[in-house]
C-alpha positions in Angstrom: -71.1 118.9 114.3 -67.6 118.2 115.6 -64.7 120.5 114.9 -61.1 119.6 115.8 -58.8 122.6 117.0 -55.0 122.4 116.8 -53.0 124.5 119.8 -49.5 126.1 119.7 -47.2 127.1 122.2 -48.8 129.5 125.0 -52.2 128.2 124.2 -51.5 124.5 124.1 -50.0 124.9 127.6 -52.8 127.0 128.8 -55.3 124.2 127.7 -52.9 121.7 129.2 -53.5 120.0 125.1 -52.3 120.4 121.7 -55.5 119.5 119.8 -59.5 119.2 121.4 -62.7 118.5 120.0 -65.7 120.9 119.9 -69.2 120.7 119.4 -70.8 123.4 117.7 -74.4 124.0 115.9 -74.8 123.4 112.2 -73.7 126.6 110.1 -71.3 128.4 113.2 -68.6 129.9 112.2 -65.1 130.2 113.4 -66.4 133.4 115.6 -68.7 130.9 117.3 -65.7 128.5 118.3 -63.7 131.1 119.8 -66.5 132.2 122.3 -66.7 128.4 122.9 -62.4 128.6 124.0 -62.6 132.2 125.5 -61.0 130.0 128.4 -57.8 129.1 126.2 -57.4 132.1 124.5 -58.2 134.7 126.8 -57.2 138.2 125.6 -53.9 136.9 123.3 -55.0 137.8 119.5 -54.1 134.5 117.6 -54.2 134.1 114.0 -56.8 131.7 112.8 -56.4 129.0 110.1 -59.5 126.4 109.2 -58.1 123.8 107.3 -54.2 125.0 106.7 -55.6 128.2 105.3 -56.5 131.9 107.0 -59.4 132.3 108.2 -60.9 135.2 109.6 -64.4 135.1 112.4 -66.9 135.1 109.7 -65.5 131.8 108.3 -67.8 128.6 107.9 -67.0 125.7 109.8 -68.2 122.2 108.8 -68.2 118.7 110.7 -64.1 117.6 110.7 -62.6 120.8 110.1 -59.7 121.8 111.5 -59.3 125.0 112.9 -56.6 126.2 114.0 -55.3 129.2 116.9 -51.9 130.4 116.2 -50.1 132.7 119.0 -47.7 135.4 118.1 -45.0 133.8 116.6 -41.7 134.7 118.1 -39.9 137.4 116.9 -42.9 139.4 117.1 -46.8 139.4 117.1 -48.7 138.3 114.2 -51.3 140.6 112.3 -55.0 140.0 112.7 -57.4 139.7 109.8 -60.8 140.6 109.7 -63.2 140.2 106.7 -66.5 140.8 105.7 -69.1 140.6 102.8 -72.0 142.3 103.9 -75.4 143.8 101.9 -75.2 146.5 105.0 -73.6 149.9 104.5 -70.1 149.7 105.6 -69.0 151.8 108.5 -65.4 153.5 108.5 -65.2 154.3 112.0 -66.0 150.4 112.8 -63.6 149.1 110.4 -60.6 151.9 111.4 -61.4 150.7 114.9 -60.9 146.9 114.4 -56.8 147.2 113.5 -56.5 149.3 117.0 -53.4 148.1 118.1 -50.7 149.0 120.8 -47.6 148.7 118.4 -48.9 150.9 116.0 -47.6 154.0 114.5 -50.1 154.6 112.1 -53.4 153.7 110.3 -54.5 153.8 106.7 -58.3 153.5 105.7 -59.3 153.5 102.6 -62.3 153.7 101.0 -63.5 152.8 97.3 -67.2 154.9 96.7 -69.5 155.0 94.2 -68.9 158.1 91.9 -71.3 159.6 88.7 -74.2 157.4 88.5 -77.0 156.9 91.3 -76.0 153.5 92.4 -74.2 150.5 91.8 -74.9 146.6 92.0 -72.0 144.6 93.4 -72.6 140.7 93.1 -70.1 138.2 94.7 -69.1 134.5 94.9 -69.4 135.4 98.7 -67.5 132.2 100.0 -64.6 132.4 97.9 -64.1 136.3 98.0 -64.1 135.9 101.8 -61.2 133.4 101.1 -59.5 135.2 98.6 -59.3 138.4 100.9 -58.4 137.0 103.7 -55.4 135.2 101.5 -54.7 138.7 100.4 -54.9 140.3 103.5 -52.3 137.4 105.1 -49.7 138.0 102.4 -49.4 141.8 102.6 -49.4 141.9 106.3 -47.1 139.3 106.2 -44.8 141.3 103.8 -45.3 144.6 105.2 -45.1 143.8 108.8 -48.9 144.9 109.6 -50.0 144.8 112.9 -53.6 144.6 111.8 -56.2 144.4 108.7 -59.6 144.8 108.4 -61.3 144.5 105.2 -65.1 145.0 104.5 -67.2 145.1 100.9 -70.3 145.7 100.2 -72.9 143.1 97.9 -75.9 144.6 96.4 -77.3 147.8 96.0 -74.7 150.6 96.9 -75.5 154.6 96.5 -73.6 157.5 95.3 -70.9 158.5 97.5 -71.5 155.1 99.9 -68.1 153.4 100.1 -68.5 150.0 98.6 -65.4 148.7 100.1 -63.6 150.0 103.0 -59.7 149.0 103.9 -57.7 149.6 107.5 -54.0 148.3 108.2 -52.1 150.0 111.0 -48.0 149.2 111.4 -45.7 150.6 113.3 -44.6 153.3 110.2 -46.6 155.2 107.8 -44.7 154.0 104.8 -45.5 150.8 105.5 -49.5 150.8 106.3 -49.8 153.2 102.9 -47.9 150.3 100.9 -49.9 147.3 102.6 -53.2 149.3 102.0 -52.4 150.2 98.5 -51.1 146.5 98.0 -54.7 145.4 99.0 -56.9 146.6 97.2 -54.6 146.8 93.9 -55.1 142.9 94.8 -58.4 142.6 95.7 -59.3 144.2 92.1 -57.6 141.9 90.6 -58.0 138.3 92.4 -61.5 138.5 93.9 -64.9 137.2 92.2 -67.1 140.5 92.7 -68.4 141.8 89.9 -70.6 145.5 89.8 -73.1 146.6 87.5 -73.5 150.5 86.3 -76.8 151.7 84.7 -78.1 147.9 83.7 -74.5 146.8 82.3 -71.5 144.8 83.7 -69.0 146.6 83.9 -66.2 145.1 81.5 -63.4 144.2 83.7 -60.1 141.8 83.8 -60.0 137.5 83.5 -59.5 137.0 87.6 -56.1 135.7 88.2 -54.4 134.1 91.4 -53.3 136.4 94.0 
């Protein structure tokens, strides 16, 4: 399939272009493209858009999308965003490590664990809730000046004490990675189609509203 990428600034005068054309396999993702323009991109951290919207590495592509690299803007760097739905237990120390970054002051994981019953069953609309967080995730580094996000959540079967969803921002200041955490997952609650079930039953939660 054919995927058209859009180039700003440093990276459309490293690739001498502001738009190319890339072949890719049926079913890659946008982590597959940027191997494929490791020679554009190099070591800047852009922020990634498919079709005018966030996207993270684990995004779909699909013949005549548009994905997009964005360099830091000026005026400072832009946050990067990582998401991921995954039936694999979560690790902290992998996510903490992905928002590693050199204008940091300070880091903030969290983690959400099953407490009081053996295990829980989490069930997601996988390809929106990958949307949705990574919306989420834009917004508050956005508004909190975040230097980076990683968000991770677990789908099916998830023991006691096994985090079911782990969340890492780092920012130059405490106050602010504790408020862009907190913001989150007070989000993610709220907006995001994943359900969990306790001891057979769905647990009775809240209509899902627009972040």
């Amino acid at each position: 399939m054919r995927v058209q990428i859009r180039l700003f600034a440093s990276l459309r005068e490293r690739a001498g272009t502001d738009s190319l054309s890339l072949e890719l396999a049926d079913g890659a993702s946008v982590g597959d493209a940027l191997r494929e323009l490791a020679w554009v991109t190099g070591d800047l951290r852009a922020v990634l858009a498919v079709n005018r919207e966030y996207a993270s590495e684990a995004t779909p592509l699909h013949a005549d999308d548009e994905l997009a690299l964005i360099p830091p803007v000026s005026g400072g760097a832009a946050a990067t965003i990582h998401v991921a739905i995954r039936a694999e237990p979560l690790s902290t120390e992998a996510v903490t490590a992905r928002v590693s970054d050199a204008r940091a002051g300070a880091v903030v994981t969290f983690q959400g664990v099953t407490r009081e019953v053996p295990t829980l069953e989490y069930e997601a609309y996988v390809e929106m809730a990958q949307a949705k967080i990574e919306e989420i995730s834009a917004a508050a580094a956005e508004r909190h000046g975040l230097c980076a996000v990683a968000v991770e959540h677990r789908i099916g079967t998830v023991a006691l004490s096994e985090p079911s969803v782990v969340i890492s921002v780092s920012a130059p200041h405490r106050a602010e990675a504790f408020a862009g955490a907190r913001e989150i997952i007070d989000t993610l609650k709220a907006a995001v189609p994943i359900w969990k079930r306790e001891e057979g039953e769905w647990v009775e939660g809240h209509p899902v509203r627009p972040a």
